[in-house]
N, C-alpha and C positions, 0 to 999 in steps of 0.2 A: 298673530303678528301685529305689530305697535304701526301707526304710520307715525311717520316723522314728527309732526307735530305732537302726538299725542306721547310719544317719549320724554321730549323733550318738556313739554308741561308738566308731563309725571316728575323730570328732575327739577325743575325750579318748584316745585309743590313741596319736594324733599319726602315723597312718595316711592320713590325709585331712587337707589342709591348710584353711585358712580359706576360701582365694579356690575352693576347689573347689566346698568346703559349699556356702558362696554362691548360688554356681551353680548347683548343684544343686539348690538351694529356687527359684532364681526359674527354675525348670522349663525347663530349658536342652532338652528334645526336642522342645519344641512341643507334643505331644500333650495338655498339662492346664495347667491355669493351679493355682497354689494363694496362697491369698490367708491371711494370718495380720492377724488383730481383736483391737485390748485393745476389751477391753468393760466399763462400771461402771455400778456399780447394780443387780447379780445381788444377789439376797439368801438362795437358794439352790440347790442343783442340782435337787432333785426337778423344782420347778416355774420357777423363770426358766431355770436352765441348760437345758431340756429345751425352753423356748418358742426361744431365740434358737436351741440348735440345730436345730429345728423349722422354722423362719422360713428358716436357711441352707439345709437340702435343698429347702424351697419353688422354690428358684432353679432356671434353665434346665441342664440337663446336668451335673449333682453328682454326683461319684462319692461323695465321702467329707465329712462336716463333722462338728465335734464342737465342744461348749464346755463349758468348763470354771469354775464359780465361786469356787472356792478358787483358781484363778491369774487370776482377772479375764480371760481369753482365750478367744478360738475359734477355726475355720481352716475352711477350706472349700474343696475341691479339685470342678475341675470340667472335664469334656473342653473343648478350646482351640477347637473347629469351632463349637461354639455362643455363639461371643462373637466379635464383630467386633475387640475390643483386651481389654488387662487392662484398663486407666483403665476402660473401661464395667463391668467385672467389679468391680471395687472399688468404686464410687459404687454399684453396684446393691448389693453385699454390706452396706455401710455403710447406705443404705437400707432393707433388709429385719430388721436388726437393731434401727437407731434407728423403725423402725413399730412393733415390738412395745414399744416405753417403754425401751431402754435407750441407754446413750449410747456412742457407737463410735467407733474411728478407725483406722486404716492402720497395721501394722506393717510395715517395710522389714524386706526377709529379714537385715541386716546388725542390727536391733534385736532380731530375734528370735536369732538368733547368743550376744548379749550376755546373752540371759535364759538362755542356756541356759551358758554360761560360768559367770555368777554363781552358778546352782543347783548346777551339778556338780561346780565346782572343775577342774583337770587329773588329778586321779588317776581311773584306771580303775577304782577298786572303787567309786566314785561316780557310774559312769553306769548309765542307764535303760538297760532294758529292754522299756519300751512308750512309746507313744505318749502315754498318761494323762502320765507325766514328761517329755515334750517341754515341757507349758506353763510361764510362766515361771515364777518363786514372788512371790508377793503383797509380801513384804519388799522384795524387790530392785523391783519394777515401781513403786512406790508410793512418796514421800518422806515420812518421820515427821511429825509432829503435833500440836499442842497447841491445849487450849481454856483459854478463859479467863472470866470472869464481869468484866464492867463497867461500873461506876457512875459517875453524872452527866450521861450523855449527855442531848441532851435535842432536838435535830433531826439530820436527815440530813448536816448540815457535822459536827457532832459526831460524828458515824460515821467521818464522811474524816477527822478531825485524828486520830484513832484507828485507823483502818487506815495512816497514813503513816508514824505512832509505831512501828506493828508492822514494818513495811516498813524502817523504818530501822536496824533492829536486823540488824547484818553476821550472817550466814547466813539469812538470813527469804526463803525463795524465794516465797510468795506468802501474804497474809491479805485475809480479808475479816472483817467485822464486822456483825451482824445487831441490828439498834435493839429490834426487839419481842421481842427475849429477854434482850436487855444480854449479846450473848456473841460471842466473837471467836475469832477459829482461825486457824492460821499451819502453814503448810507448811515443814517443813526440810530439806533436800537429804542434811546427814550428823546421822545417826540419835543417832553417839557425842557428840553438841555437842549433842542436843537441852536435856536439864536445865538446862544454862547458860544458852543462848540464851531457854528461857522464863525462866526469871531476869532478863534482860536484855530484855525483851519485858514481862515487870511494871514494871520500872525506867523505861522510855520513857514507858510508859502514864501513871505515875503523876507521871510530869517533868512530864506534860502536862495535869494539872490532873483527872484520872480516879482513880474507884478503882479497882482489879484485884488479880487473884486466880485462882491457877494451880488449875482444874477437872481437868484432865489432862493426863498427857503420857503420850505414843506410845500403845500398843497394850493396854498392861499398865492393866487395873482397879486395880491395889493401888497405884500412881503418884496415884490421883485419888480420886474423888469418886465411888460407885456411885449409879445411875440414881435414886431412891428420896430420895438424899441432894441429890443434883442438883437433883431436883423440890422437895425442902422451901425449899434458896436460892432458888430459882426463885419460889417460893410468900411468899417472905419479904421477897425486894425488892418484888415487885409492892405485895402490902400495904402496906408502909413508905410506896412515892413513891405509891401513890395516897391512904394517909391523911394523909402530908404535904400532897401540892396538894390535899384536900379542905379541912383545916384552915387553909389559906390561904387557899382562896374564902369558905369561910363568915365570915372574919375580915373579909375583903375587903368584902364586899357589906354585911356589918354596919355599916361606917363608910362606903361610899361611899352608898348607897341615902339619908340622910340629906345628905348634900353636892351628891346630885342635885335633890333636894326644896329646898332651900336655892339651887343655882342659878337653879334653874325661877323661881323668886319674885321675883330681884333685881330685874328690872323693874319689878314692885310697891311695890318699894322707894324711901324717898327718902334714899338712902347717899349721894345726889351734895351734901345738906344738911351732912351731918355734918361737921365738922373734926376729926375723928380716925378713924381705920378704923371700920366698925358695928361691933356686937355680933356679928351674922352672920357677917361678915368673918374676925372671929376664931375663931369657932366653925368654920368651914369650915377655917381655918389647922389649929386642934387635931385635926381629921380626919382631915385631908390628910395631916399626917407620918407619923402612925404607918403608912398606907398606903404612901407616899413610901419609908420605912427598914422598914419591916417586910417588909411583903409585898414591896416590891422589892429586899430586902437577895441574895435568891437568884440573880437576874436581876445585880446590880453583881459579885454574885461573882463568878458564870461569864465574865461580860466582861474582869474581872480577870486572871483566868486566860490569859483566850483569849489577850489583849493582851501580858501577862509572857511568853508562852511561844508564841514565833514572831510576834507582832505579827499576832494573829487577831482580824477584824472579825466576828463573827457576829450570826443574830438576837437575842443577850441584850443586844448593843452597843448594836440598834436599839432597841431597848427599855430602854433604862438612860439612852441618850440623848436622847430624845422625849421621857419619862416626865421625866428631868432639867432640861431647857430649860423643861418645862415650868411646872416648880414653883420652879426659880432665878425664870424671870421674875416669876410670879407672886409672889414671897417679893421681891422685890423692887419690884415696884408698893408690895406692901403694906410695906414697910420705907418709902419714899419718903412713902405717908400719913400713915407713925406719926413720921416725924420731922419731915414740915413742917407736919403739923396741916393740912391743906387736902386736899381729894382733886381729882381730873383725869379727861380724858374716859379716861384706860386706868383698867382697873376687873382685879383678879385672877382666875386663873381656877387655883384649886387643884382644882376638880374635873376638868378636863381630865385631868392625870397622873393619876389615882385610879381614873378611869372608864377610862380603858387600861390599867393594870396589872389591876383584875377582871377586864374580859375574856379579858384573857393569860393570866390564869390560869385562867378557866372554861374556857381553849382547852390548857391542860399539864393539868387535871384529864381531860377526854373522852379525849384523846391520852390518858393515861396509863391509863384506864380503855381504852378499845382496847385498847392494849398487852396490858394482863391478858385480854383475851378470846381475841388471837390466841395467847398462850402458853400459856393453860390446854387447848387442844388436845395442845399438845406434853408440857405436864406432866401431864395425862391417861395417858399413854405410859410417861412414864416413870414413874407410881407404879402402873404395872402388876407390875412388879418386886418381887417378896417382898424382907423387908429380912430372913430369919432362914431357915433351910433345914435339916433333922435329916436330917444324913450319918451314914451307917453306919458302923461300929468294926469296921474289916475284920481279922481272924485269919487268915492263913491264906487260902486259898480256901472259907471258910464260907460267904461273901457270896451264890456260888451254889448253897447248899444248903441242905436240911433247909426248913421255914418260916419266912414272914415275920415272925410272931409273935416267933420265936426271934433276931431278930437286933436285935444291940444300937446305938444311937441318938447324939447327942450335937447340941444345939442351939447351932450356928454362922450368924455372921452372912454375908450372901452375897457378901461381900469377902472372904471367909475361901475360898470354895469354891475349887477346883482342880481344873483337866482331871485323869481317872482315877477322882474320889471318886464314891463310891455313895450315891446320894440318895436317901431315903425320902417318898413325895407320897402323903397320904391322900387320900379322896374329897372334894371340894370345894375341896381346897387349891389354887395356883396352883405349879404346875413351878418350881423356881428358876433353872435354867440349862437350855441348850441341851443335849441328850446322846442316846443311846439306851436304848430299854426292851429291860431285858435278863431283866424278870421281875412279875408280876401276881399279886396273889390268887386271882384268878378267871381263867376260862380267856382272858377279853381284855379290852380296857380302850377307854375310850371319852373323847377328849378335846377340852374347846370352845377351840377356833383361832379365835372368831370377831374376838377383838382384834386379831388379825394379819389373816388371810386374808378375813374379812367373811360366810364360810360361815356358814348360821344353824344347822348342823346338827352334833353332834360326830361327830369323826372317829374310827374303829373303827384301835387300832392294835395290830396283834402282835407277838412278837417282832423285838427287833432294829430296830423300825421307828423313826426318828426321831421324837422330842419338842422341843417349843422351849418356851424359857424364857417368865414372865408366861402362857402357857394353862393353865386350868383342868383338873384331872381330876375326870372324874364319877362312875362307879363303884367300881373296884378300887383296893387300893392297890397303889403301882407301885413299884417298883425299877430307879431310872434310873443308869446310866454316865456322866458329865459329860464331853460334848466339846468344850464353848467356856462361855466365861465375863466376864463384864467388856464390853469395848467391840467381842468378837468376836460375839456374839449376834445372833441374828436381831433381836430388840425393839431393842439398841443401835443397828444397822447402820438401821431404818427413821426412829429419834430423830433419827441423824446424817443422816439423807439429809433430815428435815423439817429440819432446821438447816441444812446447807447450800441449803435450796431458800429459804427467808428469806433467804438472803446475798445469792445470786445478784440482781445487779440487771437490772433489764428495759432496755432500751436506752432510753427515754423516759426512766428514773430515774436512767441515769449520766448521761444531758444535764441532767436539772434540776441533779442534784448538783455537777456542772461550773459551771453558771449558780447555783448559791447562794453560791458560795466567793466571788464576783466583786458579788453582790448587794449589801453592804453597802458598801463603799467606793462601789460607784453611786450608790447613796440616796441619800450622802452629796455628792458633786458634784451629781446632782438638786437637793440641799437647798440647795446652795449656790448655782448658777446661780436658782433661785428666789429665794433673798434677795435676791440683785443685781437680776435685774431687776424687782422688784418696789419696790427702794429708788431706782431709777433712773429706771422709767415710771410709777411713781404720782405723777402732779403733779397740785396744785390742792389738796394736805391738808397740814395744818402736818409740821413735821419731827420732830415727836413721834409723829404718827398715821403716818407714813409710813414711821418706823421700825418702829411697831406691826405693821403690818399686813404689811410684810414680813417680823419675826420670826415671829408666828403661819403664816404661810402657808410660812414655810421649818420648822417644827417639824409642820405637818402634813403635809409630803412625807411625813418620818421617821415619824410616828406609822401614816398609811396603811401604810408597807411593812411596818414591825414584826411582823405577825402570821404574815411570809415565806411566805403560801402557797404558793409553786411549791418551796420545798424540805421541805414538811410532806406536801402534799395525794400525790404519788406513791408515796414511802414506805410514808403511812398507809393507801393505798387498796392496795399490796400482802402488806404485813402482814395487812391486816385480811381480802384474799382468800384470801390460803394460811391465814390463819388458820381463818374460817369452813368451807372445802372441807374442813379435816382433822376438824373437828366435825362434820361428816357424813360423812364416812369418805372423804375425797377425796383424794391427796396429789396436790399440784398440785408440779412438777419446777421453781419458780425464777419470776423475776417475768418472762424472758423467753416461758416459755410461758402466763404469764396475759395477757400483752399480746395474744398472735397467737392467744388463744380466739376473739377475736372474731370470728374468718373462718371457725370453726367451724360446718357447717350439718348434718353428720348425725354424729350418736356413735354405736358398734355397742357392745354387750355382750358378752362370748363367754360370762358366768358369771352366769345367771338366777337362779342358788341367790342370788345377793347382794342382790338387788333384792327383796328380801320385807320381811317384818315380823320374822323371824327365827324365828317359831317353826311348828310345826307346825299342823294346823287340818284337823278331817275335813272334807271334802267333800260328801262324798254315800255312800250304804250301799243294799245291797239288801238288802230283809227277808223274811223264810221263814215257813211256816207250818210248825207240827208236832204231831200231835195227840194224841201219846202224852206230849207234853211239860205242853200247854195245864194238864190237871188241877193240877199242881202248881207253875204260877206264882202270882209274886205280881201282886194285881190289877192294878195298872195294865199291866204285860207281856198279862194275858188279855183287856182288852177292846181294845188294841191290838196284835194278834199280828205285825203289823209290824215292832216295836221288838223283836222278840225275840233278831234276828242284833248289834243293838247292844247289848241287856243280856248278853247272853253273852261279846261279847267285851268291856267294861267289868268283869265281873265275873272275867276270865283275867287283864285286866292290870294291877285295882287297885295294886298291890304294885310294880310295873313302874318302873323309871327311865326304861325309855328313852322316846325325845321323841314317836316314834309311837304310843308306848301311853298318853302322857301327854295327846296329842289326841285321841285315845279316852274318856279320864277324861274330860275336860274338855266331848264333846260330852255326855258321858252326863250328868254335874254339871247342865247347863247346860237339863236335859229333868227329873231326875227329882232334883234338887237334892244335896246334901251324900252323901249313902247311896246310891252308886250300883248297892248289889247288893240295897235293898230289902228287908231283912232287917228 
């Protein structure tokens, strides 16, 4: 048997041919099966890569498994006697990976071949060595990518005319587009065409009646928008569209709540007297339009749009045209009264359209109010990110020497920083980037992870030991080595995985979204098959009321559908679950896994440290007597000689930072108030 490395040197040597390799990976002696896994959604090696390879030797008869997070891969070789076929070895490997939360899939030994082409080139002074460089490299396995920021969207069809725009755009291998954050992302197959194509991925968007705006492209922070800057746009649109549709409803309900009070009465009324429109009539007219053209001037827009650019019927249509019909008629009864001086049994009904656009718009106010609650989870996140960071002014090899004190500073912003640079983090501050501690004031350092990991407790880290960007340091100050930055971070890598889990649709939500594209033209035949027969079975009423009664009941098909709940209510009910789950520290993986919660009947824990209140809390203590001591306490310690093993150690760890000695303080506080040493 070849180990990995030595394969793989045989083929860049051009010693071993391709079909041998081959071969040789798909375990041509029978003895072992070995099975190669891309795997995604590792966020790091410590602790994901260490679970899914954890999870692979779990498995029946494993000799060897390893995974890898920096190449999204893992492999797992296992004796051939304890598996009936591979196909059972694969479905079970894939299995025991996607149990522990990550997502997996089958590598054919001829894909794994290609990764290893791609990374090492044909020259020999390029090949591995170990097995660690067998895995693939993350550039080559993975197609580039951009996000983008977009505005006007305003239901789930407005998502898909916008993910089609992206799609349409020649190299776009795949986009999805997520409504409760206004942000879209596109996958691109060649990395060198990326710039362009988002280019041309703005241009589509914006053909089509949206606004947009390149957040980033590929991998590089300095290409885009840092986390921090992401959350203020993020922070900026939400305010905007929800103070806009506020200042509509309140407008709204100002002039309609009076046209409803003025309908309610007309029967009290004797308008049928009058030879020219009432007074009422007209007051209700003067209403009506400004609600008519105002408040629905946003609603004709969007329909505008839809309709200029692909002949799109959407819910702004149904509402542009209900709301329409309804007020032409209406303006038309009442034209009818003012020119022939006489009135008729049809009577206007300018409150109809008035009383439906308010609603519609109490209904894009809550929507848009949702919206901001499911994303202030996610911007929560990202303005965990310092926006300024004091990198070292490195001379020389000084950086690792002499004192902390002595070394010189320079306040940069964290778009600025760079794998290599030497970060300076005082007590309290939050880490800027991902890196290693390469150096402390004090003999070790102590850091809260709990915005990441959910630990309530900070983590003790020494030398050399990995730091992540957004956590806190609590004691020393530290001296970190920068080994990732921008969109390679730990804090970015969970942003983007809460973003793609918003995109993801639940299979109920691509059938509504399917069923809403097709809803509006329905309504529309609905609407019309109702006018006819309604103009054709209603007999025994003059041919005035006959037309009546058909127009109103075909403008109520339309008004009913308008508010398109089946392309509103799946969206908003998954938005608003990944949203809530992440506000309690939940990341729920896509709408597909919030659907099939449901069949959920036991959840396990592995990590009880999470499930707390997050801070420490003494228990219980046992108390001593001592009687050499007794004379020279203070009183409340001598008439309770009990409480003497807790004033004692209250009074070692006044001073104390750490979280154990601060439960300490806190029982003693909590007994003998403010002065815990009683002095």
């Amino acid at each position: 048997a070849h180990p990995a490395g030595s394969l793989l040197r045989n083929l860049t040597d051009g010693r071993l041919s391709t079909a041998s390799y081959i071969a040789m990976m798909d375990d041509g002696n029978d003895l072992m099966y070995t099975v190669h896994l891309s795997v995604t959604g590792m966020m790091c090696q410590k602790s994901c890569g260490s679970t899914v390879e954890h999870a692979l030797k779990a498995m029946n008869g494993v000799l060897h498994a390893e995974a890898s997070f920096e190449k999204n891969y893992a492999t797992v070789r296992v004796r051939a006697q304890e598996w009936s076929s591979r196909a059972e070895l694969e479905e079970e490997a894939v299995e025991a990976v996607e149990c522990v939360g990550f997502d997996c899939s089958i590598l054919a030994p001829e894909d794994v071949l290609e990764y290893f082409q791609l990374s090492c080139g044909s020259s020999s002074e390029d090949s591995v060595d170990s097995d660690a460089e067998l895995l693939p490299r993350e550039e080559h396995a993975h197609p580039a990518s951009a996000s983008f920021q977009v505005g006007g969207m305003s239901c789930a069809v407005c998502a898909g005319r916008v993910e089609q725009a992206l799609l349409s755009v020649e190299g776009v291998s795949k986009a999805s587009v997520t409504l409760s954050i206004n942000r879209a992302h596109v996958q691109v197959l060649e990395e060198g065409t990326l710039e362009g194509i988002a280019q041309e991925c703005v241009a589509a968007v914006r053909q089509g009646g949206y606004e947009c705006e390149i957040l980033h492209i590929g991998n590089d922070h300095k290409q885009g928008v840092s986390l921090a800057d992401s959350a203020a746009r993020m922070e900026h649109a939400r305010i905007s569209e929800l103070r806009t549709w506020r200042r509509l409803l309140i407008f709204s309900i100002l002039l309609t709540l009076p046209l409803v009070v003025l309908h309610a009465r007309r029967s009290d009324m004797s308008s049928s007297l009058s030879t020219i429109p009432s007074r009422n009539e007209w007051i209700m007219f003067a209403l009506a339009t400004p609600v008519q053209f105002g408040v629905g001037w946003r609603y004709y827009k969007a329909a505008w749009k839809g309709w200029t650019n692909g002949r799109f019927l959407g819910m702004d249509f149904l509402i542009s045209l209900g709301t329409s019909a309804s007020y032409v008629y209406s303006l038309l009864i009442f034209g009818m009264q003012l020119v022939t001086g006489t009135s008729s049994s049809l009577e206007p009904t300018f409150a109809t359209g008035a009383m439906l656009l308010t609603f519609v718009t109490l209904g894009k106010f809550l929507e848009a109010y949702a919206k901001g609650k499911t994303a202030s989870a996610l911007q929560t996140l990202m303005e965990l990110q310092p926006s300024f960071a004091s990198r070292v002014i490195v001379k020389d090899d000084e950086v690792l020497e002499g004192e902390m004190t002595s070394l010189e500073t320079e306040e940069v912003e964290a778009t600025d920083i760079a794998v290599g640079d030497y970060l300076m983090v005082l007590p309290g501050a939050r880490i800027p980037a991902d890196g290693i501690l390469v150096k402390t004031s004090g003999s070790g350092a102590y850091v809260d992870e709990s915005a990441l990991s959910g630990e309530p407790f900070p983590v003790t880290k020494q030398l050399n030991d990995d730091v992540f960007g957004s956590t806190v340091n609590q004691l020393s100050v530290l001296l970190v080595k920068v080994t990732a930055t921008g969109n390679n971070t730990v804090l970015a890598k969970i942003v983007r995985l809460m973003e793609d889990a918003q995109s993801q649709k639940a299979p109920i939500q691509a059938q509504a979204d399917h069923i809403a594209c097709i809803f509006a033209p329905t309504v529309m035949c609905l609407s019309f098959i109702t006018f006819c027969a309604w103009l054709i079975f209603n007999t025994g009423v003059t041919t005035e009321e006959r037309f009546f009664w058909a127009f109103t009941s075909a403008i109520s098909v339309v008004v009913v559908a308008c508010p398109c709940a089946l392309g509103l209510a799946t969206p908003t009910a998954v938005m608003v679950g990944t949203g809530v789950g992440a506000t309690h520290g939940l990341l729920i993986k896509g709408g597909a896994v919030l659907e099939s919660a449901h069949s959920v009947d036991t959840i396990v824990f592995d990590k009880t440290g999470t499930l707390t209140t997050g801070r420490a809390v003494l228990g219980d203590y046992e108390g001593f007597e001592h009687a050499d001591l007794m004379e020279h306490l203070p009183k409340p310690i001598s008439e309770d000689p009990k409480q003497l093993a807790l004033w004692l150690a209250a009074c070692a760890e006044k001073q104390s930072e750490h979280p154990l000695g601060k439960a300490v303080i806190n029982a003693a506080r909590s007994i003998w108030g403010a002065d815990v040493t009683l002095s």
